[in-house]
Gaussian input, Z-matrix of N, CA and C with variables (Angstrom, degrees):
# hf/3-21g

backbone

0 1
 N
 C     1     B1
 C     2     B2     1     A1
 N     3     B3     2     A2     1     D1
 C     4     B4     3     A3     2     D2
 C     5     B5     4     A4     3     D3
 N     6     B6     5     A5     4     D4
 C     7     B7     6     A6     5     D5
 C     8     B8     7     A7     6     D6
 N     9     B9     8     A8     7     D7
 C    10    B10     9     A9     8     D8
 C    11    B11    10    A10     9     D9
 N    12    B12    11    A11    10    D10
 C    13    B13    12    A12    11    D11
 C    14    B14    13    A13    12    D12
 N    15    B15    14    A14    13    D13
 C    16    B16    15    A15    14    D14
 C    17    B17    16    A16    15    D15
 N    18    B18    17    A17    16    D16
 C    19    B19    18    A18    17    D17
 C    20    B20    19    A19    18    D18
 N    21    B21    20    A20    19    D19
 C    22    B22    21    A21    20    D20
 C    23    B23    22    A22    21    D21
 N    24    B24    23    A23    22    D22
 C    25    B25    24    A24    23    D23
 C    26    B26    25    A25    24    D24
 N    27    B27    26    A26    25    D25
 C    28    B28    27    A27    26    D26
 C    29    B29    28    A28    27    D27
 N    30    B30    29    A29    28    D28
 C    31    B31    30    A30    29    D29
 C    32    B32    31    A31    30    D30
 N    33    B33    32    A32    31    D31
 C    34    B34    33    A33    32    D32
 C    35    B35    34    A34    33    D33
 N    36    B36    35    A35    34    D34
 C    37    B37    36    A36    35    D35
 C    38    B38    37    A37    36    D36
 N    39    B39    38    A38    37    D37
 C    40    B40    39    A39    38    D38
 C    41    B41    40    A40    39    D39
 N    42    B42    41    A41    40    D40
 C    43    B43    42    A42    41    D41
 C    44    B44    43    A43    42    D42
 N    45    B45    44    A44    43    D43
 C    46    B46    45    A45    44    D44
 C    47    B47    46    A46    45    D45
 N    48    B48    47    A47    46    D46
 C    49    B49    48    A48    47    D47
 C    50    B50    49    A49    48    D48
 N    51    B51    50    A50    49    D49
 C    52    B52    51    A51    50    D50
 C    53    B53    52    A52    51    D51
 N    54    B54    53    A53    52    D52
 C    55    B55    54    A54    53    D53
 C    56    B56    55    A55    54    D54
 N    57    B57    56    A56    55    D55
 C    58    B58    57    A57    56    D56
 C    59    B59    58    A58    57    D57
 N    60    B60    59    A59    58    D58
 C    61    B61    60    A60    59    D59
 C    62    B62    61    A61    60    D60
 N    63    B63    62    A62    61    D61
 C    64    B64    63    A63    62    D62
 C    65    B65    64    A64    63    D63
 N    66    B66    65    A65    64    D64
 C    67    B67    66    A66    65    D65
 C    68    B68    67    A67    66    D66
 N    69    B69    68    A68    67    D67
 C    70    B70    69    A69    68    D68
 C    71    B71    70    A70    69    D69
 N    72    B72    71    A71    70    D70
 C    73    B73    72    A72    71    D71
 C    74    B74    73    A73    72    D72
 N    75    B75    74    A74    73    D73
 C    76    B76    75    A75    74    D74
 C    77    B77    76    A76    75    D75
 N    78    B78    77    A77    76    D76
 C    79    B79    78    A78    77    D77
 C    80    B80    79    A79    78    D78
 N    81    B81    80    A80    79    D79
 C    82    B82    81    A81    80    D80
 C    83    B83    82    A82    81    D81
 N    84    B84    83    A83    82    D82
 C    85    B85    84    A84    83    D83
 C    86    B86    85    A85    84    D84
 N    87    B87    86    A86    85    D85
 C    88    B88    87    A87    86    D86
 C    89    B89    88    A88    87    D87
 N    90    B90    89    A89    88    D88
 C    91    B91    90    A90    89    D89
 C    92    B92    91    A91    90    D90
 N    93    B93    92    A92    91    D91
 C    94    B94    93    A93    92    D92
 C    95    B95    94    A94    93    D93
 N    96    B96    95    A95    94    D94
 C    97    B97    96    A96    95    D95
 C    98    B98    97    A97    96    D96
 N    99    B99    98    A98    97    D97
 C   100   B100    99    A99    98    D98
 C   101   B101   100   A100    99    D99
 N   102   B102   101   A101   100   D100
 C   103   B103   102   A102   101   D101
 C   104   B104   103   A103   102   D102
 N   105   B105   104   A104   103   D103
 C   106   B106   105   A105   104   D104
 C   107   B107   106   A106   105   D105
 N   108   B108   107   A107   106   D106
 C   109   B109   108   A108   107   D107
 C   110   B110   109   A109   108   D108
 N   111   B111   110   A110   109   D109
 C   112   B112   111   A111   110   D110
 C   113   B113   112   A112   111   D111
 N   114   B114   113   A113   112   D112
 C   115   B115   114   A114   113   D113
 C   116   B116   115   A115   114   D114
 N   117   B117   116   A116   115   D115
 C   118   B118   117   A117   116   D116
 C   119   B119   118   A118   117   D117
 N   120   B120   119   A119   118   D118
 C   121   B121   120   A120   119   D119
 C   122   B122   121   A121   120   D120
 N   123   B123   122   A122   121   D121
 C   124   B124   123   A123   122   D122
 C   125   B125   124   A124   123   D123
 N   126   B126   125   A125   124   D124
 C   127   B127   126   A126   125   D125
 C   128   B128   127   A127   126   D126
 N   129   B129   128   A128   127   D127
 C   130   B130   129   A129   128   D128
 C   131   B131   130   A130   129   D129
 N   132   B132   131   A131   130   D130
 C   133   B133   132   A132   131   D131
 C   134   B134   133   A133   132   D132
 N   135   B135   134   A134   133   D133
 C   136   B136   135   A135   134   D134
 C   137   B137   136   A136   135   D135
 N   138   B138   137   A137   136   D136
 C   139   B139   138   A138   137   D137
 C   140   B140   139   A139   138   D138
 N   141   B141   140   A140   139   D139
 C   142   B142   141   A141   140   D140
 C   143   B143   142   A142   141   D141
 N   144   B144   143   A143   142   D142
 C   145   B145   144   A144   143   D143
 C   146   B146   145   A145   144   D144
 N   147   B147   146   A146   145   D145
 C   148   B148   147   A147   146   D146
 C   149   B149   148   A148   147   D147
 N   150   B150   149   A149   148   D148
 C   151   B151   150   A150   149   D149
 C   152   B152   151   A151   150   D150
 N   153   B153   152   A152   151   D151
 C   154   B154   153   A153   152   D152
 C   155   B155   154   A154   153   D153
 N   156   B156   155   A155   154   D154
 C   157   B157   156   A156   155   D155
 C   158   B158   157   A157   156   D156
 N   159   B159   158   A158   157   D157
 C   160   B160   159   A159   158   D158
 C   161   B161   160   A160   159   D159
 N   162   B162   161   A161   160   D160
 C   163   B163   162   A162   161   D161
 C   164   B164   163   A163   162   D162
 N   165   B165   164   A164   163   D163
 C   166   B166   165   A165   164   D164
 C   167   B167   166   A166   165   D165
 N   168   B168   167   A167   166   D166
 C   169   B169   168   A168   167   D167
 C   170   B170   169   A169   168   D168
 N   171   B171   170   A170   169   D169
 C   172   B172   171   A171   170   D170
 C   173   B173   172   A172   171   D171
 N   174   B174   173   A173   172   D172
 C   175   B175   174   A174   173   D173
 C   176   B176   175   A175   174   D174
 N   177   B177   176   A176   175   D175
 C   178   B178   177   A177   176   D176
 C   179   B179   178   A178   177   D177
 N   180   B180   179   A179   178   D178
 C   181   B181   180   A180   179   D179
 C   182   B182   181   A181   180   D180
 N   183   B183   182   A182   181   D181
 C   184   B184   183   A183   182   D182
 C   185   B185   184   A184   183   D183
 N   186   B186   185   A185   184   D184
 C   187   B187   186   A186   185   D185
 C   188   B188   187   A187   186   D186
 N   189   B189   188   A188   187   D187
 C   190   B190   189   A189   188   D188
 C   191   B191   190   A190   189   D189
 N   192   B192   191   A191   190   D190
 C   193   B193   192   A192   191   D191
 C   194   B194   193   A193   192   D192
 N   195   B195   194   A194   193   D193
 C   196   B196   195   A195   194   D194
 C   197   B197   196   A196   195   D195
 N   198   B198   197   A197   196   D196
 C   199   B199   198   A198   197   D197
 C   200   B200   199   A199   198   D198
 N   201   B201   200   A200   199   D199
 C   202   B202   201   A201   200   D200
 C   203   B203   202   A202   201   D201
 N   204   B204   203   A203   202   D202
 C   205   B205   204   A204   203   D203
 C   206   B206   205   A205   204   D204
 N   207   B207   206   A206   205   D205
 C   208   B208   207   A207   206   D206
 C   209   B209   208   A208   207   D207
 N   210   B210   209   A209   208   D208
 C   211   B211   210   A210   209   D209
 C   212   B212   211   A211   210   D210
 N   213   B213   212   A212   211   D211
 C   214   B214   213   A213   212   D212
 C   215   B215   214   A214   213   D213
 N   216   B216   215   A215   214   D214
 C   217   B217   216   A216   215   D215
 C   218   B218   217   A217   216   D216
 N   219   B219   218   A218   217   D217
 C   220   B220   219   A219   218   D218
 C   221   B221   220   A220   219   D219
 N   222   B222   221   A221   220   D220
 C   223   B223   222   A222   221   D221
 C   224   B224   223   A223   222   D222
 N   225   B225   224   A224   223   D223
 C   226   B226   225   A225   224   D224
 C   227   B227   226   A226   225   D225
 N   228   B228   227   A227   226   D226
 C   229   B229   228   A228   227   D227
 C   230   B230   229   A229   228   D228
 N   231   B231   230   A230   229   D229
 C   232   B232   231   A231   230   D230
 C   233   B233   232   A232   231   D231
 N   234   B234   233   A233   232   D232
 C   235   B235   234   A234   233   D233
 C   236   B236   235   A235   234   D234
 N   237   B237   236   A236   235   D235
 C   238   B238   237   A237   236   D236
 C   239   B239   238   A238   237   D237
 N   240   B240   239   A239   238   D238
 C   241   B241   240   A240   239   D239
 C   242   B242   241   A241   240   D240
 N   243   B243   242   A242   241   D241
 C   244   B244   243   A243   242   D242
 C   245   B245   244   A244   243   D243
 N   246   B246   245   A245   244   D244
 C   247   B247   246   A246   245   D245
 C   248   B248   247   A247   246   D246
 N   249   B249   248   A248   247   D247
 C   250   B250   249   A249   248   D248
 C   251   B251   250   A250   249   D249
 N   252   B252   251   A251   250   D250
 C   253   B253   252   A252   251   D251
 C   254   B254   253   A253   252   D252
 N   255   B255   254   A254   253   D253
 C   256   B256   255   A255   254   D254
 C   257   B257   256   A256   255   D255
 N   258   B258   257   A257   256   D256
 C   259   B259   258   A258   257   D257
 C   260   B260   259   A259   258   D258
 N   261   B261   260   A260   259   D259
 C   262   B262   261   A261   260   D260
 C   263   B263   262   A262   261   D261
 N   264   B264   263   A263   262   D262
 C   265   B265   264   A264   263   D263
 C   266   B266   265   A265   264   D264
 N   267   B267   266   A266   265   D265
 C   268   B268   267   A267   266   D266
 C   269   B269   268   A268   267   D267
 N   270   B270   269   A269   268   D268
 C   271   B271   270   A270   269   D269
 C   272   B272   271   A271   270   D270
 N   273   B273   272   A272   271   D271
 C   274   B274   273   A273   272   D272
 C   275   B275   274   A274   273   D273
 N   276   B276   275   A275   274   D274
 C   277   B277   276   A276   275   D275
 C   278   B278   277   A277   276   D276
 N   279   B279   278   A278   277   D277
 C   280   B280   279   A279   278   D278
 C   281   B281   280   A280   279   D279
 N   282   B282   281   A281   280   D280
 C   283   B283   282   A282   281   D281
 C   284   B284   283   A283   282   D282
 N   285   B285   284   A284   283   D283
 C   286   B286   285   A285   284   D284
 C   287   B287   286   A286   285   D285
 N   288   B288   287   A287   286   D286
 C   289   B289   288   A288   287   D287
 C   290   B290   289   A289   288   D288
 N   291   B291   290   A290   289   D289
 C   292   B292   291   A291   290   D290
 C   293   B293   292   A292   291   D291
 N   294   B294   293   A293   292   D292
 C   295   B295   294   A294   293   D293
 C   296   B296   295   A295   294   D294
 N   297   B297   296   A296   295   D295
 C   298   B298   297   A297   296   D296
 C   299   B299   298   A298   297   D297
 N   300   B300   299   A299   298   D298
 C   301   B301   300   A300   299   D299
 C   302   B302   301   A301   300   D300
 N   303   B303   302   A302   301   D301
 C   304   B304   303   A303   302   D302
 C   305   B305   304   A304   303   D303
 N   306   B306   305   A305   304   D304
 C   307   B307   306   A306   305   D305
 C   308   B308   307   A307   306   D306
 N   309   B309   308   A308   307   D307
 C   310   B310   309   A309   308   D308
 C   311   B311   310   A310   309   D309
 N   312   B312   311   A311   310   D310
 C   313   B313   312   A312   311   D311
 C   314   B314   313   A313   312   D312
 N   315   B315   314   A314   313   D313
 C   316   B316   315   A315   314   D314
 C   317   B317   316   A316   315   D315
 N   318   B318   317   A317   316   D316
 C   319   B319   318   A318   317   D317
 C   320   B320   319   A319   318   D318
 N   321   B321   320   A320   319   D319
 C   322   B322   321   A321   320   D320
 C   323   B323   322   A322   321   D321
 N   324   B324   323   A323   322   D322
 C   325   B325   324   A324   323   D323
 C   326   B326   325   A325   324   D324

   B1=1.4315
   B2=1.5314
   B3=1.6886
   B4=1.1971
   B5=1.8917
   B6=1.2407
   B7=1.5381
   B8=1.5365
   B9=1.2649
   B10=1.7662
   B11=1.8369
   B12=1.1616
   B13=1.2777
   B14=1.4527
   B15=1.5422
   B16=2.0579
   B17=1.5250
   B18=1.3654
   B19=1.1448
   B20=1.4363
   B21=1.5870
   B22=1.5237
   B23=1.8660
   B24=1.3482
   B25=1.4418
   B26=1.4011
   B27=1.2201
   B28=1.8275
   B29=1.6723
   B30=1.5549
   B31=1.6273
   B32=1.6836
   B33=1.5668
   B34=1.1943
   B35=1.3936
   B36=1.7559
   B37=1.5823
   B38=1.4427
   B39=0.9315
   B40=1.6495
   B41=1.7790
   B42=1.6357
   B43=1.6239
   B44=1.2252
   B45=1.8125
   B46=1.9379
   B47=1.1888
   B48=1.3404
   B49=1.0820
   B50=1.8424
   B51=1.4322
   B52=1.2854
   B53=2.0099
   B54=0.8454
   B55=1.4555
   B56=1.7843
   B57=1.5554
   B58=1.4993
   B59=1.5735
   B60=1.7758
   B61=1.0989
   B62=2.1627
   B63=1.0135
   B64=1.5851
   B65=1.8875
   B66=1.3407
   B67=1.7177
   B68=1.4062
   B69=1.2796
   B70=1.4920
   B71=1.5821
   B72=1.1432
   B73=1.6608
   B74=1.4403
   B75=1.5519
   B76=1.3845
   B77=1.5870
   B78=1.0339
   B79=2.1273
   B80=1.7154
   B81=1.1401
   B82=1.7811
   B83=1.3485
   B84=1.1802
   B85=1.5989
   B86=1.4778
   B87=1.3991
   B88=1.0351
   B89=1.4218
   B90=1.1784
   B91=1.8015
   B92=1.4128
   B93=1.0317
   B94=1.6980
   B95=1.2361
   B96=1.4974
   B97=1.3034
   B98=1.6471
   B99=1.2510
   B100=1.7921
   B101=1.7949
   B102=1.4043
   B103=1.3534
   B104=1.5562
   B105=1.4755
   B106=1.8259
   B107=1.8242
   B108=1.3006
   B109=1.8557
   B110=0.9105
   B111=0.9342
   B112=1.7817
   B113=1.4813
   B114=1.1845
   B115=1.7508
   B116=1.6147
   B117=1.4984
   B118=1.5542
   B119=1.6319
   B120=1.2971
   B121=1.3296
   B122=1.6579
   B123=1.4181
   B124=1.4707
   B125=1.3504
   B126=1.4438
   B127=1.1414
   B128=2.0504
   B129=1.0295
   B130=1.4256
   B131=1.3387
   B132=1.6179
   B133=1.4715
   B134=2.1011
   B135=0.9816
   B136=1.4289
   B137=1.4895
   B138=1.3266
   B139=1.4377
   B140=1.4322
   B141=1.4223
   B142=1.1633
   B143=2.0816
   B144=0.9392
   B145=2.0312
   B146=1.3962
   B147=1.8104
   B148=1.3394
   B149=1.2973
   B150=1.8037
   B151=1.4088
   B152=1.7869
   B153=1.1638
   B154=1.4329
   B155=1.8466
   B156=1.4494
   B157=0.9372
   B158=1.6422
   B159=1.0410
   B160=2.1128
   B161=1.2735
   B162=1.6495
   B163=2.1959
   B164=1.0922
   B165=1.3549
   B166=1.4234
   B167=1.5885
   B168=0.8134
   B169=1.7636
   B170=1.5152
   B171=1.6387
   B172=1.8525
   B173=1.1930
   B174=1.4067
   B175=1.5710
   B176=1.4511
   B177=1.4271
   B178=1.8453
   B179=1.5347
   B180=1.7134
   B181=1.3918
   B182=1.2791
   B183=1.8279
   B184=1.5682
   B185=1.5150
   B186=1.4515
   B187=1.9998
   B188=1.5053
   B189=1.6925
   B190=1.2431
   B191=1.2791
   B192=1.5068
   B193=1.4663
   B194=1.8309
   B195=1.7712
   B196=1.5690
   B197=1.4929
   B198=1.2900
   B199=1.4756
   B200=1.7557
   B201=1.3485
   B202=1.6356
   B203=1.6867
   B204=0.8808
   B205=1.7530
   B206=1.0281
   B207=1.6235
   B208=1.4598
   B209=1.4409
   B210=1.6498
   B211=2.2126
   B212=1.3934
   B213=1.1451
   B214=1.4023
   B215=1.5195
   B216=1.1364
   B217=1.6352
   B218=1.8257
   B219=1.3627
   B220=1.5751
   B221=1.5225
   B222=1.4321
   B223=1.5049
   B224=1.7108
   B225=1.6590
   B226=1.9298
   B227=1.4361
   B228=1.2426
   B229=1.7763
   B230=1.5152
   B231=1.6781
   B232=1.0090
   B233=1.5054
   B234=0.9477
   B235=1.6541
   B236=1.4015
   B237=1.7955
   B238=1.4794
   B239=1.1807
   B240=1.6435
   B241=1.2771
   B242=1.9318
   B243=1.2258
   B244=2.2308
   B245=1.3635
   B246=1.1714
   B247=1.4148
   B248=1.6523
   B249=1.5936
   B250=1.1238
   B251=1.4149
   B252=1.1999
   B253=1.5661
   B254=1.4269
   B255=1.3554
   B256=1.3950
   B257=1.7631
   B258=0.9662
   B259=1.6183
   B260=1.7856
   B261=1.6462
   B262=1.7304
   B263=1.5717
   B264=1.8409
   B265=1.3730
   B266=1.6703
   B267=1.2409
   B268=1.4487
   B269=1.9064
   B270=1.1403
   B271=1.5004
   B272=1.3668
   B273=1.3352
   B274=1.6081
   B275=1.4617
   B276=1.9784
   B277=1.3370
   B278=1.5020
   B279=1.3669
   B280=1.5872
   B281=1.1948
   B282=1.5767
   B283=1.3381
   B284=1.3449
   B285=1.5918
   B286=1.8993
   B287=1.9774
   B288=1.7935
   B289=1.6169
   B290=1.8949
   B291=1.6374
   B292=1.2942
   B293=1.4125
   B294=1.2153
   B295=1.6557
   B296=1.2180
   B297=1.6522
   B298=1.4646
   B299=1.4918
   B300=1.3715
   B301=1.9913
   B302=1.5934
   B303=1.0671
   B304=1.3089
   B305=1.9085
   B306=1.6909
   B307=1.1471
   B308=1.7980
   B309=1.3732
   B310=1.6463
   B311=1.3910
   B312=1.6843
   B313=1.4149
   B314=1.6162
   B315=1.1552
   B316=1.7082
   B317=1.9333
   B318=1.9028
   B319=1.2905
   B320=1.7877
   B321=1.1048
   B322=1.5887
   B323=1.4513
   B324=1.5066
   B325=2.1045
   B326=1.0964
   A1=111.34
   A2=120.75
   A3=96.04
   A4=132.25
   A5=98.51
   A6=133.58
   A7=73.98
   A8=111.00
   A9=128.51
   A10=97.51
   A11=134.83
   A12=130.08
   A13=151.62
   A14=88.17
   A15=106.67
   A16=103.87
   A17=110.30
   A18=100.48
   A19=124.35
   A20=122.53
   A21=121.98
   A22=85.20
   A23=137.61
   A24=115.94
   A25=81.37
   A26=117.18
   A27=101.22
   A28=103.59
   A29=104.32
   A30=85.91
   A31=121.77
   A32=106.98
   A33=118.35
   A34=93.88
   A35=120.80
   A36=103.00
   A37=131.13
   A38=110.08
   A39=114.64
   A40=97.94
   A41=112.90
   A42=106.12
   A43=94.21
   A44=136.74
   A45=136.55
   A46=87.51
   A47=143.84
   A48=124.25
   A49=115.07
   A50=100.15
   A51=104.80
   A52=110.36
   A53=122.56
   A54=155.57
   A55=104.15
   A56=108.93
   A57=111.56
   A58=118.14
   A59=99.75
   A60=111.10
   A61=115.15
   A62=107.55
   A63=121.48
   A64=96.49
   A65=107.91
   A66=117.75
   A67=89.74
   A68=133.83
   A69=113.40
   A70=147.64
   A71=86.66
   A72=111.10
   A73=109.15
   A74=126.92
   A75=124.90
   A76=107.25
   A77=107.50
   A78=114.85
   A79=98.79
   A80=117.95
   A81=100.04
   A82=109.96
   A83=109.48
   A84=98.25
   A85=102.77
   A86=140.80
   A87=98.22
   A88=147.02
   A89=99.91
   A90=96.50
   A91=102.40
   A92=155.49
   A93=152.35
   A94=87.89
   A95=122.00
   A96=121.28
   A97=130.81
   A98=112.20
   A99=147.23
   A100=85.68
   A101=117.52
   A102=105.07
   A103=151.85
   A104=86.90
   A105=102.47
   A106=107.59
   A107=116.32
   A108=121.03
   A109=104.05
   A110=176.98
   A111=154.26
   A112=71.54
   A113=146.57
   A114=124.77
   A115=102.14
   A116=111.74
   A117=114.23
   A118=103.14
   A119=129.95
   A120=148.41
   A121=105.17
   A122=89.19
   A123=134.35
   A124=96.58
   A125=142.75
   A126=137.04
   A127=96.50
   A128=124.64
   A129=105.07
   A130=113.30
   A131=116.65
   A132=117.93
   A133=89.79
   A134=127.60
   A135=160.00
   A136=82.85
   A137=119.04
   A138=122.28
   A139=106.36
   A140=125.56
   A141=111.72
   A142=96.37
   A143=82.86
   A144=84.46
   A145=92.01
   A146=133.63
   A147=113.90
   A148=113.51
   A149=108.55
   A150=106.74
   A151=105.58
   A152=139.25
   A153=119.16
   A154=99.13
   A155=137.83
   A156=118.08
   A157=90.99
   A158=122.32
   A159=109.04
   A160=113.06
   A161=93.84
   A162=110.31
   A163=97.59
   A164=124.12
   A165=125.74
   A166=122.97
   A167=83.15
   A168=98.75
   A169=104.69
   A170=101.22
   A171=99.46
   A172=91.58
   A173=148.71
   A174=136.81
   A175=107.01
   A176=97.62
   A177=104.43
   A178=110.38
   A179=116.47
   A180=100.16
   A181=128.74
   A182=100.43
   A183=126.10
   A184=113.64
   A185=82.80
   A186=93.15
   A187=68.68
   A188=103.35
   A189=157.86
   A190=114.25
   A191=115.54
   A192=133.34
   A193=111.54
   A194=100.03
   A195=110.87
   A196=120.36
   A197=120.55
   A198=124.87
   A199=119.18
   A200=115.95
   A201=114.30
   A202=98.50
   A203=110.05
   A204=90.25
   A205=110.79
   A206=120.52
   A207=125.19
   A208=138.40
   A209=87.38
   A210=99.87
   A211=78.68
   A212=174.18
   A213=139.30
   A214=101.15
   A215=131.90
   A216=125.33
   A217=96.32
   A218=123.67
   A219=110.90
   A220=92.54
   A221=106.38
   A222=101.05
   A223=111.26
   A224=85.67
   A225=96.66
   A226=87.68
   A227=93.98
   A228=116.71
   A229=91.68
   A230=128.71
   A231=114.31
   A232=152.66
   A233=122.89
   A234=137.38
   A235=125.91
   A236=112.36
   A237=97.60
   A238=146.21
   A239=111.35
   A240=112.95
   A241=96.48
   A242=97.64
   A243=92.74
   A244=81.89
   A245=155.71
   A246=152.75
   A247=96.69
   A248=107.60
   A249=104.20
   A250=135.87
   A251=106.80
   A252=115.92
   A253=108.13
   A254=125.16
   A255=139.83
   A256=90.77
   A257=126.09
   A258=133.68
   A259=97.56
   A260=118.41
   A261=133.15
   A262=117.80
   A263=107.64
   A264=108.06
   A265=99.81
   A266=125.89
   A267=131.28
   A268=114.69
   A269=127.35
   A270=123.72
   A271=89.25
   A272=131.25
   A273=134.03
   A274=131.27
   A275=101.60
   A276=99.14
   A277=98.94
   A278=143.30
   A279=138.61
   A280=94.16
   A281=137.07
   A282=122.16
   A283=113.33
   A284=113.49
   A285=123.27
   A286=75.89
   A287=111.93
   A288=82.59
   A289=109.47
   A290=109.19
   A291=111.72
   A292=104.77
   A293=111.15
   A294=102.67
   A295=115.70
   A296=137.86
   A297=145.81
   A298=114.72
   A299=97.84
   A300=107.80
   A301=109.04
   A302=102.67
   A303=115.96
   A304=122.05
   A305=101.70
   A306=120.09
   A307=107.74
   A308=121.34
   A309=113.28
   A310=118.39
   A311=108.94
   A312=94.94
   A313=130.36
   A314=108.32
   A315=124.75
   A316=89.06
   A317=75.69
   A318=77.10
   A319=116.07
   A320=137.74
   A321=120.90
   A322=110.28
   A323=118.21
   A324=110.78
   A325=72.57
   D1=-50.66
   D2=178.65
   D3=-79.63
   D4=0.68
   D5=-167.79
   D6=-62.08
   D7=-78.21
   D8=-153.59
   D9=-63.35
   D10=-43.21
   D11=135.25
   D12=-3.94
   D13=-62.43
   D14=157.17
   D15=-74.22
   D16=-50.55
   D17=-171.18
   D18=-57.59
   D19=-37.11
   D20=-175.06
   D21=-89.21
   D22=40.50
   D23=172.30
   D24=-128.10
   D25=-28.55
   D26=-172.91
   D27=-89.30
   D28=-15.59
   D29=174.58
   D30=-80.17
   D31=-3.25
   D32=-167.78
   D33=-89.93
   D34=-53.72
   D35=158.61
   D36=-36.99
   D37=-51.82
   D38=-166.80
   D39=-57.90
   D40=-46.45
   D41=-164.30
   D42=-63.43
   D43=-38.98
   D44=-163.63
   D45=-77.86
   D46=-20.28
   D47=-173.98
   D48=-86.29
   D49=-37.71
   D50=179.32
   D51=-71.09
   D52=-52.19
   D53=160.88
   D54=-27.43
   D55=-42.58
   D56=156.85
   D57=-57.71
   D58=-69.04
   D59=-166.96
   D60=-60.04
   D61=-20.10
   D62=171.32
   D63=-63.31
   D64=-66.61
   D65=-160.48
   D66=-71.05
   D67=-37.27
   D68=155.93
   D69=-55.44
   D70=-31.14
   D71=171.17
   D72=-83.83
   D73=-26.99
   D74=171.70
   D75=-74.77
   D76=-40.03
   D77=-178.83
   D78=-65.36
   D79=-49.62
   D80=167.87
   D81=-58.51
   D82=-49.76
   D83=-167.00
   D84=-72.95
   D85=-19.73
   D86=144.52
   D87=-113.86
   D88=24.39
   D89=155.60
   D90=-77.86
   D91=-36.10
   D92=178.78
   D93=-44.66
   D94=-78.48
   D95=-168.15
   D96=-37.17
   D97=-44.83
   D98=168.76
   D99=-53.46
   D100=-80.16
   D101=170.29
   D102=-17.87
   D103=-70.79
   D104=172.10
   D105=-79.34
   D106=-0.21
   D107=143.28
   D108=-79.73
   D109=71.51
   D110=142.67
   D111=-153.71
   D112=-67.37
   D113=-149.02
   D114=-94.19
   D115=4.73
   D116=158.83
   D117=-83.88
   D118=-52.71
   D119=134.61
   D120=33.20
   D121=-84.73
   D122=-154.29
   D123=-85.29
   D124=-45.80
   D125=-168.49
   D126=-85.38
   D127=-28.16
   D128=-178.11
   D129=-79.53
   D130=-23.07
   D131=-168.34
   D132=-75.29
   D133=-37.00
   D134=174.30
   D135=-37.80
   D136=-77.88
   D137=-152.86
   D138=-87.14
   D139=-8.77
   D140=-172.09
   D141=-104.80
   D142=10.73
   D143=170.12
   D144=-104.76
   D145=-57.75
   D146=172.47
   D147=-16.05
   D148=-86.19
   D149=-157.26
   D150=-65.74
   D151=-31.39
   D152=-177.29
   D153=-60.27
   D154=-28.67
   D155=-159.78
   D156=-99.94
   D157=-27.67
   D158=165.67
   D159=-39.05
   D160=-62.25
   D161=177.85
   D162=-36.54
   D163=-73.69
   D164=-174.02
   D165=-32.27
   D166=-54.25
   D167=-167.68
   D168=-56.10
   D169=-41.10
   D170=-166.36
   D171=-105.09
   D172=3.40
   D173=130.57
   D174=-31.76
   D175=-74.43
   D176=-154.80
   D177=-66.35
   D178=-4.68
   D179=178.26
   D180=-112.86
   D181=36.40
   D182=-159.53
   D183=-17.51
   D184=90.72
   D185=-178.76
   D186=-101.02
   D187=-172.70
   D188=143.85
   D189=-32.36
   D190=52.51
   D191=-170.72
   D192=-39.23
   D193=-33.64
   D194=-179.96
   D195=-78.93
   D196=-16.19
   D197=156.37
   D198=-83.64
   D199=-16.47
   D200=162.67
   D201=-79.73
   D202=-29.45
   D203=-169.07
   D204=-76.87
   D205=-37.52
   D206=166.94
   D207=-48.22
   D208=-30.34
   D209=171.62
   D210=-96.72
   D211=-18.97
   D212=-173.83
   D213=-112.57
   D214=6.44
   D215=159.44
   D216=71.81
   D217=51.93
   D218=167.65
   D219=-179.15
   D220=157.40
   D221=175.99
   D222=-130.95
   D223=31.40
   D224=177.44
   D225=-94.10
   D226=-168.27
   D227=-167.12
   D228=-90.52
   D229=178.91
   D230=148.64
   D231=-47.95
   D232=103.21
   D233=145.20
   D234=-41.86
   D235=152.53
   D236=142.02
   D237=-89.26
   D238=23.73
   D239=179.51
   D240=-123.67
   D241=24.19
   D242=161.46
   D243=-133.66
   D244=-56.27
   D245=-119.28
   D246=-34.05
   D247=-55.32
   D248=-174.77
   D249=-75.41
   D250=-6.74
   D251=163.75
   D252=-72.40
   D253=-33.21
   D254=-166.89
   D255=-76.44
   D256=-44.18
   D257=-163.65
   D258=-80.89
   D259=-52.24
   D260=174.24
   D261=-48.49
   D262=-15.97
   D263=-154.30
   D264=-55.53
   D265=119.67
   D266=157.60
   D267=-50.91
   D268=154.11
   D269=-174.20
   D270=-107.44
   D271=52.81
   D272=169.39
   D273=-62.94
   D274=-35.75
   D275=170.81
   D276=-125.42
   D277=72.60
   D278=-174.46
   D279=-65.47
   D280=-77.68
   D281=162.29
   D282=21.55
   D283=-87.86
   D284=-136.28
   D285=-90.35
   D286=-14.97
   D287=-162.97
   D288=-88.90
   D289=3.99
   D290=170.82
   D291=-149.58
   D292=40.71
   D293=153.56
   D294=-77.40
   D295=-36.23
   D296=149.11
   D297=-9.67
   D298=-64.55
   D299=-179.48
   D300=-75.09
   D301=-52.04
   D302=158.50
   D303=-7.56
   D304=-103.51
   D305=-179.44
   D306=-71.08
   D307=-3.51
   D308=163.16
   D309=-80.59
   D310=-19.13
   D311=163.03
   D312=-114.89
   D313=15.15
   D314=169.09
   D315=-53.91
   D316=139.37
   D317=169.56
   D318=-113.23
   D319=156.05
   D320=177.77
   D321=-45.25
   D322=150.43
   D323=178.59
   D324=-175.42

């Protein structure tokens, strides 16, 4: 009788014991979690100044807005699914991409 006694008292240890180590392992996991939010957080506010400051950039340098849309396949502003075409743009045709600014301010001579 008391054999069977220890035995259901140490299995009751073993489950508080395991039962800690679980609710411990859930409190990391979630502060990890709390973590990788705040630096998910931080990386979109991050990316969404990138692309307003790309927009920006190819606003203010009134090229030939219809040949950027054409190498980046869209004719919205930046996204996160062109950003990086917007970032890849090769300087292949600078020419056609500021002859616009270009020839608006030639003066007659």
């Amino acid at each position: 009788m008391e054999q069977a006694e220890a035995k259901g008292r140490q299995q009751e240890q073993d489950y508080d014991s395991r039962l800690r180590d679980v609710q411990e392992r859930l409190k990391e996991a979630e502060s990890q979690a709390e973590d990788y939010e705040d630096q998910a957080t931080i990386i979109s506010k991050v990316l969404e100044q990138i692309k307003t400051g790309v927009n920006s950039t190819f606003s203010s340098l009134e090229c030939d807005r219809s040949l950027i849309d054409d190498m980046v396949g869209s004719s919205t502003s930046v996204t996160d699914n062109n950003i990086m075409s917007y970032l890849g743009l090769p300087p292949v045709h600078p020419w056609n991409l500021w002859k616009p600014l270009v020839t608006s301010h030639r003066t007659p001579g």
